[in-house]
KEKE-3310 file (N, C-alpha, C; in steps of 0.2 Angstrom, whole numbers, plus 5000, padded with zeros to 4 digits):
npx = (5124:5140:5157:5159:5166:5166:5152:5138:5124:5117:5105:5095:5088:5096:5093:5081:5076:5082:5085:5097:5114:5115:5115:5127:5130:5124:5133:5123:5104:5089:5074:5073:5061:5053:5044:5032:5034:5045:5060:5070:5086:5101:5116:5135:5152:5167:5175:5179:5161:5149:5134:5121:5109:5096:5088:5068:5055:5063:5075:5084:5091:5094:5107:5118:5128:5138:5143:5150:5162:5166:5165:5177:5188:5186:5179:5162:5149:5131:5115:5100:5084:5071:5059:5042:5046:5055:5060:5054:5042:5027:5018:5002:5004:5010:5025:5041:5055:5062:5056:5062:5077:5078:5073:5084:5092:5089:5093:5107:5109:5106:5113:5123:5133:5144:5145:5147:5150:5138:5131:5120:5105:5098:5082:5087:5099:5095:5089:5101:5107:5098:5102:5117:5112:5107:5108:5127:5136:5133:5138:5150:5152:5147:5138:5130:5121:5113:5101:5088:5087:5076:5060:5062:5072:5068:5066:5054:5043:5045:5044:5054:5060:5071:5066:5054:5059:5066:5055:5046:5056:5055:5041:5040:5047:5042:5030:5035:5044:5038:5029:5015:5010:5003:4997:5006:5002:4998:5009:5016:5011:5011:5024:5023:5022:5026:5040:5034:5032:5042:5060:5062:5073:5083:5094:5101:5100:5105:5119:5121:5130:5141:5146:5157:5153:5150:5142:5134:5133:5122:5126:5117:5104:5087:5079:5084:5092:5104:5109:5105:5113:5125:5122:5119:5133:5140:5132:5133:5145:5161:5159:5161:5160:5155:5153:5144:5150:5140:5131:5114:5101:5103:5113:5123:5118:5118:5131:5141:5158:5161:5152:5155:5171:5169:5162:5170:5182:5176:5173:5184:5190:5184:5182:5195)
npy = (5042:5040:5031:5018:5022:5036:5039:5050:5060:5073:5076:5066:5054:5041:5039:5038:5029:5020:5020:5024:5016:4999:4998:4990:4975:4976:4975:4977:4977:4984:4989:5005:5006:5020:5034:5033:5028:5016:5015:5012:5008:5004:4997:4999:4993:4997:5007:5026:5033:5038:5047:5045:5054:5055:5065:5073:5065:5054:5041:5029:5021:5030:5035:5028:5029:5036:5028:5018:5023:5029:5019:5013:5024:5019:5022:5018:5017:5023:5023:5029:5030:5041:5048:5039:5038:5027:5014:5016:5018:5029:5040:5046:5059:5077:5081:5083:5092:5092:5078:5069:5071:5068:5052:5051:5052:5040:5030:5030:5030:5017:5009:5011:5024:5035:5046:5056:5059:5069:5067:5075:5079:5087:5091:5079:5087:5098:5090:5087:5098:5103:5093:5096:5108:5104:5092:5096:5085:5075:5074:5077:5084:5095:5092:5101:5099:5107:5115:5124:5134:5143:5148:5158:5156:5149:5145:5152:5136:5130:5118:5106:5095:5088:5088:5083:5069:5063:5064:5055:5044:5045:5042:5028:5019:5024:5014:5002:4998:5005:5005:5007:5007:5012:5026:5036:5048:5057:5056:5064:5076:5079:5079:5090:5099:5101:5106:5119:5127:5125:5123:5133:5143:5156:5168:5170:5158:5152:5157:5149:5136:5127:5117:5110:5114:5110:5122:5118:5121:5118:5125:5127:5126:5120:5124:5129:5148:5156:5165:5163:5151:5157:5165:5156:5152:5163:5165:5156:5149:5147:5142:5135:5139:5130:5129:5119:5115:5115:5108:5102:5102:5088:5083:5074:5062:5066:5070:5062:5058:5073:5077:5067:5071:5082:5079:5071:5076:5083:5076:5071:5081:5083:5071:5069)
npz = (4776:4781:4781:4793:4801:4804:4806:4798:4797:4794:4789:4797:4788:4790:4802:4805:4799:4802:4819:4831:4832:4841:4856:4867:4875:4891:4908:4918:4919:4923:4932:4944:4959:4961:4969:4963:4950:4939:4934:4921:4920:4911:4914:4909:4907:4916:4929:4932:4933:4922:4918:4908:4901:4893:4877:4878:4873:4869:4873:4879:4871:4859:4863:4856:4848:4857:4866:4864:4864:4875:4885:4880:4882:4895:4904:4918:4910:4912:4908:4908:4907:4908:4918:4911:4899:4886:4894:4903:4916:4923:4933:4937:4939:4932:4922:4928:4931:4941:4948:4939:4940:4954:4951:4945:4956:4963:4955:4956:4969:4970:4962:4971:4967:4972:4964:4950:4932:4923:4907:4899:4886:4878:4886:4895:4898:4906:4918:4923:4926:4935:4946:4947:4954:4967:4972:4973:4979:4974:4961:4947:4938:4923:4907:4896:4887:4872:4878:4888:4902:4907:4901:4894:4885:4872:4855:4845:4839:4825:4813:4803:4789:4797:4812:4810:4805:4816:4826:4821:4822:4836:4836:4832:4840:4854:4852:4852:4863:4875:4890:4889:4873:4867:4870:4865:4858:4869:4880:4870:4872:4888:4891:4882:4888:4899:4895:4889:4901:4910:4913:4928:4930:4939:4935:4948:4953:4946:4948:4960:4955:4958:4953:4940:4922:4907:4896:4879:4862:4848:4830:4823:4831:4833:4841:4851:4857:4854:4861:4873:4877:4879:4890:4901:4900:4905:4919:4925:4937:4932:4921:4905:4887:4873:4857:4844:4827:4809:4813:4820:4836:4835:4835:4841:4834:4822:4819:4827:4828:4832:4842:4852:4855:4860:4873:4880:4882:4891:4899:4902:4911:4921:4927:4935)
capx = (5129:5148:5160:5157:5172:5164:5146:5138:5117:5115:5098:5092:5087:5097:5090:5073:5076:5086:5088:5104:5118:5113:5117:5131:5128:5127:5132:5117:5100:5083:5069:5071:5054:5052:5042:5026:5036:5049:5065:5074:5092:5110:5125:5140:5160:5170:5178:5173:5155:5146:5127:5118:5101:5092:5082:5063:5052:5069:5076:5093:5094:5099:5115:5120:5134:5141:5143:5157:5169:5165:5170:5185:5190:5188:5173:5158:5142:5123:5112:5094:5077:5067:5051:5037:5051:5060:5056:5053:5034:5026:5011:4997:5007:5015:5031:5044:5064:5066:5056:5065:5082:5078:5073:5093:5096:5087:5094:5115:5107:5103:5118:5131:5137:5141:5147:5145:5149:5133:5130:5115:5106:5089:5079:5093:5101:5088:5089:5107:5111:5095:5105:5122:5111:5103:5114:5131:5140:5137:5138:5158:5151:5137:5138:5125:5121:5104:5093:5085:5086:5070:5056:5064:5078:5068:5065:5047:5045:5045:5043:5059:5060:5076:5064:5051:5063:5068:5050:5045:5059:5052:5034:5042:5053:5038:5025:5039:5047:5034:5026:5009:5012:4997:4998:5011:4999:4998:5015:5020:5007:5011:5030:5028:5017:5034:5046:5033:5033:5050:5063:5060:5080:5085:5102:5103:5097:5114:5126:5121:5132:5148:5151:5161:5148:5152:5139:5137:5127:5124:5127:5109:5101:5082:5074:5087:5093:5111:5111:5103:5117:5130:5121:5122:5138:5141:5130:5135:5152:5166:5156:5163:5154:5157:5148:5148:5150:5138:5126:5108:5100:5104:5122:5126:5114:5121:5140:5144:5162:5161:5149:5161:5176:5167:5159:5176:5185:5176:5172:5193:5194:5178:5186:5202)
capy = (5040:5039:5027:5016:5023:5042:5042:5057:5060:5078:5075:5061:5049:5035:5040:5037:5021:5012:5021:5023:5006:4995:4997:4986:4972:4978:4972:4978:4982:4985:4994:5006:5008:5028:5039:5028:5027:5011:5020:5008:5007:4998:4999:4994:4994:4997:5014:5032:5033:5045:5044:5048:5057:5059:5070:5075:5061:5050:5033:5028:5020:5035:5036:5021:5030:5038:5022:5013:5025:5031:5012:5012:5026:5016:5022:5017:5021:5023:5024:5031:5031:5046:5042:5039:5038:5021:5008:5018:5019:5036:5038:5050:5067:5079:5079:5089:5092:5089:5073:5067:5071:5066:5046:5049:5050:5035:5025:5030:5027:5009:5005:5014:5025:5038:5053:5053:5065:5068:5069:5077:5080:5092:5088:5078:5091:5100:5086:5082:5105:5104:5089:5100:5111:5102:5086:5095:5084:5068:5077:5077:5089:5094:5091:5102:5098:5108:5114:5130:5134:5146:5146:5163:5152:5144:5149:5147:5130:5129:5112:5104:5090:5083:5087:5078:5062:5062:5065:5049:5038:5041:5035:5020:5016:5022:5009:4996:4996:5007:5001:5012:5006:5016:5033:5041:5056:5059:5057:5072:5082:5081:5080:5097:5106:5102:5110:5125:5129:5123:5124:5141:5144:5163:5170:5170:5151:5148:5160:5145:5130:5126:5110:5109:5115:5114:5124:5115:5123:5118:5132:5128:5123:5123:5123:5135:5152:5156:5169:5159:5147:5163:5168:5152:5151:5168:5164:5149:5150:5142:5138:5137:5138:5129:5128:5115:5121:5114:5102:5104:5100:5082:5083:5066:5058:5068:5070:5059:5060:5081:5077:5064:5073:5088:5075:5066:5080:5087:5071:5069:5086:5084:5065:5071)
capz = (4781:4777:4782:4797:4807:4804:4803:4797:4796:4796:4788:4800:4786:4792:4808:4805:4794:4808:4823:4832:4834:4844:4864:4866:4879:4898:4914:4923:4919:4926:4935:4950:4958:4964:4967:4957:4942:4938:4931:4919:4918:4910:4918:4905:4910:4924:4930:4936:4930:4918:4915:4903:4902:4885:4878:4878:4868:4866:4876:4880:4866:4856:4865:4854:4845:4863:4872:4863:4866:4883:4885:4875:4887:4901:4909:4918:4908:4915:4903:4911:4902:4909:4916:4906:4891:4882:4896:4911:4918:4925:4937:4934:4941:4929:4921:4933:4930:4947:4949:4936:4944:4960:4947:4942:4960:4966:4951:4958:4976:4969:4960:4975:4962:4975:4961:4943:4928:4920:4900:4896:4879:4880:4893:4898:4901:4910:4925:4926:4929:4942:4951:4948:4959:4973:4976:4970:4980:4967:4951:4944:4932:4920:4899:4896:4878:4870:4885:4892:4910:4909:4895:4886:4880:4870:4850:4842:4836:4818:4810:4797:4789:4802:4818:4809:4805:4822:4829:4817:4825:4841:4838:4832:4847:4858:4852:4851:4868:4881:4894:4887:4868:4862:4873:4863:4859:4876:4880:4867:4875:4895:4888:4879:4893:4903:4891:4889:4907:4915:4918:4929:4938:4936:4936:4954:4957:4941:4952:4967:4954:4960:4950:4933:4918:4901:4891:4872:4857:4842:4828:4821:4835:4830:4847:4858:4858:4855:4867:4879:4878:4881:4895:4903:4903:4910:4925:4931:4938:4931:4915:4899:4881:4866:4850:4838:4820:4805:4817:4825:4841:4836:4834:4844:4829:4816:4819:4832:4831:4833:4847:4857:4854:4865:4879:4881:4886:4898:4904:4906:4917:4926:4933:4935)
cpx = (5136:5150:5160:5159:5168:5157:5144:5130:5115:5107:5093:5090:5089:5093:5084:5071:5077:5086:5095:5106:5114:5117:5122:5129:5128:5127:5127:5112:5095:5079:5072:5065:5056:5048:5034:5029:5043:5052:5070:5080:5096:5116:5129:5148:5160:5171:5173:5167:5154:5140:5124:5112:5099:5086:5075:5061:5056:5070:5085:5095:5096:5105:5121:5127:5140:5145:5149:5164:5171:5169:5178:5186:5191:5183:5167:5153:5135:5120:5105:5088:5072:5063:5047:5042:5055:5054:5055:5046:5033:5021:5008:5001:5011:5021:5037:5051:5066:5064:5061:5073:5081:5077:5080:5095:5094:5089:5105:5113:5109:5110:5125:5134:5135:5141:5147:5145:5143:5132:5121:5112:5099:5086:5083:5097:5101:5091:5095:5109:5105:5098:5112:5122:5111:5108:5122:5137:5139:5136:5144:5157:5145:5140:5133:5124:5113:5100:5093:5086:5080:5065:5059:5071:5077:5066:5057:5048:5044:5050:5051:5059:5063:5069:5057:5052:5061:5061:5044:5047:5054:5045:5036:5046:5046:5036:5030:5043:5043:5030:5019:5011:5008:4994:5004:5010:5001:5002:5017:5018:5008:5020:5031:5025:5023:5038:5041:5034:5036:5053:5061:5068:5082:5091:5103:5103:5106:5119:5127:5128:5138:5151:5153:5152:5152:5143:5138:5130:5128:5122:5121:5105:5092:5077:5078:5091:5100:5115:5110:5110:5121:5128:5121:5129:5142:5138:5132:5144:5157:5165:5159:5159:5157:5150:5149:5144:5144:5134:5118:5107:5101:5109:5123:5123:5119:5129:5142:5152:5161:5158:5153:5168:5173:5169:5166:5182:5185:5175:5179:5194:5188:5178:5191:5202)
cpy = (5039:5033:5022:5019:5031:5045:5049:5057:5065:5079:5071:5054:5043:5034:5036:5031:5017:5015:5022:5017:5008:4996:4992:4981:4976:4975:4971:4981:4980:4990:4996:5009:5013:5031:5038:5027:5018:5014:5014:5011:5004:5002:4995:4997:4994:5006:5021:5031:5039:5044:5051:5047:5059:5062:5068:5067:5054:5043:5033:5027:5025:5038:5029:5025:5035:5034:5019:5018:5030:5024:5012:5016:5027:5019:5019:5018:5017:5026:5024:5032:5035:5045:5045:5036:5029:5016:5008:5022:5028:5035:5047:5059:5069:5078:5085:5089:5091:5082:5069:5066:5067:5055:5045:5046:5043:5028:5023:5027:5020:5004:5008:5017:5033:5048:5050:5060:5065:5070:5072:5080:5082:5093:5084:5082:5095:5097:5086:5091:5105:5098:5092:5105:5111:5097:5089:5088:5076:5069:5079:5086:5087:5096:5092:5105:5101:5110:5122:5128:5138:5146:5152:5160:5149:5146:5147:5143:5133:5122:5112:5097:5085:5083:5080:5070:5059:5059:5056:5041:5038:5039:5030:5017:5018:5016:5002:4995:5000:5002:5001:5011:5011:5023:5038:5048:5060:5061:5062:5077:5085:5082:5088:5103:5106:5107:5117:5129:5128:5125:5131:5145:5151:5162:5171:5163:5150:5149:5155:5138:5131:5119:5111:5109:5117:5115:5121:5116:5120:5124:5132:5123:5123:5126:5131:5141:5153:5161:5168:5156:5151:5163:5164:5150:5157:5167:5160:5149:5145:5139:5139:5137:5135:5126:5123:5117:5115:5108:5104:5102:5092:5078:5075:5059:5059:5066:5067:5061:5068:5080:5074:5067:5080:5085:5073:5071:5085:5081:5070:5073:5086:5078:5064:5069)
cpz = (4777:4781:4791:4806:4808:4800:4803:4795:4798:4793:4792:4799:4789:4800:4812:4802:4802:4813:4824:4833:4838:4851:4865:4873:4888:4903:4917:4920:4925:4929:4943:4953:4963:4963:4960:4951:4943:4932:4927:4917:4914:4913:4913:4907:4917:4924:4933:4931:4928:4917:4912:4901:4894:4884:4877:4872:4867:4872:4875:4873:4858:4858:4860:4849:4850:4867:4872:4867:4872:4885:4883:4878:4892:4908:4911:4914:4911:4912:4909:4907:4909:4911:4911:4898:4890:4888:4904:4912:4920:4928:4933:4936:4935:4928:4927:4930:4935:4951:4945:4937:4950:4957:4947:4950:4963:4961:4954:4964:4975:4967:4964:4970:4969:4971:4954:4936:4924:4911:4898:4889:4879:4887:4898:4900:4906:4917:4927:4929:4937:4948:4950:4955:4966:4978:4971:4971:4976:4961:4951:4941:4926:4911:4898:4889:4876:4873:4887:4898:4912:4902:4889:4884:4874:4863:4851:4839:4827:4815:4802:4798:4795:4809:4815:4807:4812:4828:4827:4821:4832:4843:4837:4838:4853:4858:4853:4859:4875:4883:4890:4879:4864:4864:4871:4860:4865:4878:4879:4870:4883:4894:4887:4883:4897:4901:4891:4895:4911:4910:4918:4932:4932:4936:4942:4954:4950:4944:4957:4963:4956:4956:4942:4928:4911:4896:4882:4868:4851:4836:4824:4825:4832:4835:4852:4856:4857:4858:4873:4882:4882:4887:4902:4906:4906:4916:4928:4932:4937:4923:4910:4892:4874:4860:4845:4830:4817:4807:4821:4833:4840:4833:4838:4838:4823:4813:4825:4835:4833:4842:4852:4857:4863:4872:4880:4883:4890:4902:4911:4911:4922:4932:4936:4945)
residu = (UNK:UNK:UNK:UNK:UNK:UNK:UNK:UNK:UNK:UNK:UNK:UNK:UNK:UNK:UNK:UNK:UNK:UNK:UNK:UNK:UNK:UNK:UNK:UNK:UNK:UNK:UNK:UNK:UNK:UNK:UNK:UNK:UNK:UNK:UNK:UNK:UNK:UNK:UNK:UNK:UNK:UNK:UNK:UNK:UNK:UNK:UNK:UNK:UNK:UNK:UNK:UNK:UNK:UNK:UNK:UNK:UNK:UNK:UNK:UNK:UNK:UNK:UNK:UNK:UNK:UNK:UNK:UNK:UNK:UNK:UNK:UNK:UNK:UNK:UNK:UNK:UNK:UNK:UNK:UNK:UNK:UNK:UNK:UNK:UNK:UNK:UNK:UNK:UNK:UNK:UNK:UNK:UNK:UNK:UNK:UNK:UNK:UNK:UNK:UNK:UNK:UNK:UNK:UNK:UNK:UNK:UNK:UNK:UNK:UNK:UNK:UNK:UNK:UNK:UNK:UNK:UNK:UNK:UNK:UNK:UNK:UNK:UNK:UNK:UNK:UNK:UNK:UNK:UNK:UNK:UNK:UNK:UNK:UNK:UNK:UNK:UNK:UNK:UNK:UNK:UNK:UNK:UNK:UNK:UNK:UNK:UNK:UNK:UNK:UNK:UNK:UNK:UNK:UNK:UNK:UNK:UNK:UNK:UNK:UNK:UNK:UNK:UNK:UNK:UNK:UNK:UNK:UNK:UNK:UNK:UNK:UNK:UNK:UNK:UNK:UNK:UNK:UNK:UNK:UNK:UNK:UNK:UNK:UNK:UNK:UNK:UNK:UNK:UNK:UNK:UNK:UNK:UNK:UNK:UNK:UNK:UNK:UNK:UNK:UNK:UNK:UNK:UNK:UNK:UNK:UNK:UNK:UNK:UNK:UNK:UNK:UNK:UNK:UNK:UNK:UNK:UNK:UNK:UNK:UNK:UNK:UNK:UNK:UNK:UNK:UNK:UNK:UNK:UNK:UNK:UNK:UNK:UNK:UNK:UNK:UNK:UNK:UNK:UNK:UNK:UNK:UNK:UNK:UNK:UNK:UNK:UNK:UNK:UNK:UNK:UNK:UNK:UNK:UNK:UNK:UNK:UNK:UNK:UNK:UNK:UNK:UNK:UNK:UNK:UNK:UNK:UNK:UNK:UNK:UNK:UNK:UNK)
# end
């Protein structure tokens, strides 16, 4: 890590020692109960809202280096825990992307949020473009960081140290904050039959989005295609593409500022 103002962890080490910061205190938290699951929450600040969907395996609280300065430029933030994920329950039914979505919306339902730009980061990502789809009318806009929209987006996995830091952290944060403290096998396993077999939306179902999409790759992603990315942001109307240079799928960890710089100005023109 470098200096406190410009962390920098393109290895993950510190990652896997400590986690990301610490969540800063929030206004509101809690459980909304949908759909057999209890979807945990925090609401922190005031102003237009933005929430924030994390990835696959992961828990809000790896947004901890997003949050401050979402704040500091005077927005709401909603931080969301996934079901089954951090400290949000699941019932015995598959994982879906659009149950999942349909969780976010019963979470803005709950707290009158009746629009909200969304940040997404894999699988987060995932839910926040099929709620860009269904309910456009309360998506600002979609910060669609890391994610396939159909399964040939996706590379063959192949194992590296960083995915394995990271893959590390999140046993530890399972067993320490899930409901299920001792099913985080299983977890991995109904998690990665998800990502094998969803999302399914062609390039006709991308031509249907009409809300603000910014496309974001990173230039060594390990998990997604870099054509894929491309061709996303051709399909979906309006979308634009940006790459971030010398980072992986876990550029918010790694380069934070690089990564906030992106999020923070689409957020500007997506609340505009």
């Amino acid at each position: 890590m470098t200096s406190s103002t410009e962390p920098r962890d393109d290895t993950l080490e510190h990652f896997e020692a400590h986690g990301a910061p610490p969540l800063p205190a929030s206004n509101e938290s809690g459980w909304v109960e949908h759909e057999g699951a209890r979807i945990w929450y925090a609401s922190y600040g005031s102003g237009a809202p933005v929430v924030l969907l994390h990835g696959g395996l992961g828990h809000s609280g790896n947004w901890g280096y997003q949050i401050p300065p979402l704040l500091d430029a005077g927005y709401r933030v909603v931080a969301i825990d996934s079901r089954g994920h951090g400290q949000s329950t699941r019932d015995t039914r598959p994982y879906k992307y659009e149950l999942m979505a349909s969780d976010v919306l019963a979470v803005m339902d709950s707290l009158t949020l009746e629009r909200a730009a969304m940040v997404g980061w894999s699988d987060g990502a995932c839910v926040a473009m099929v709620l860009g789809l269904v309910a456009p009318e309360r998506v600002a806009g979609v910060f669609f960081f890391g994610c396939n929209m159909d399964p040939s987006g996706t590379k063959a996995f192949m194992g590296t140290p960083v995915i394995d830091r990271c893959f590390s952290r999140h046993r530890q944060d399972y067993a320490r904050i899930s409901a299920t403290p001792d099913d985080f096998d299983a977890f991995v396993a109904a998690v990665s039959e998800m990502m094998r077999t969803e999302p399914n939306y062609a390039a006709h179902d991308l031509a249907l989005i009409r809300v603000p999409v910014q496309i974001v790759h990173s230039e060594h992603d390990e998990f997604i295609k870099p054509e894929h990315a491309d061709y996303l942001a051709r399909s979906i109307p309006g979308a634009e593409l940006t790459v971030l240079s010398g980072v992986s799928h876990f550029a918010p960890l790694q380069r934070p500022a690089l990564f906030n710089q992106a999020m923070l100005a689409f957020i500007q023109r997506a609340l505009l």
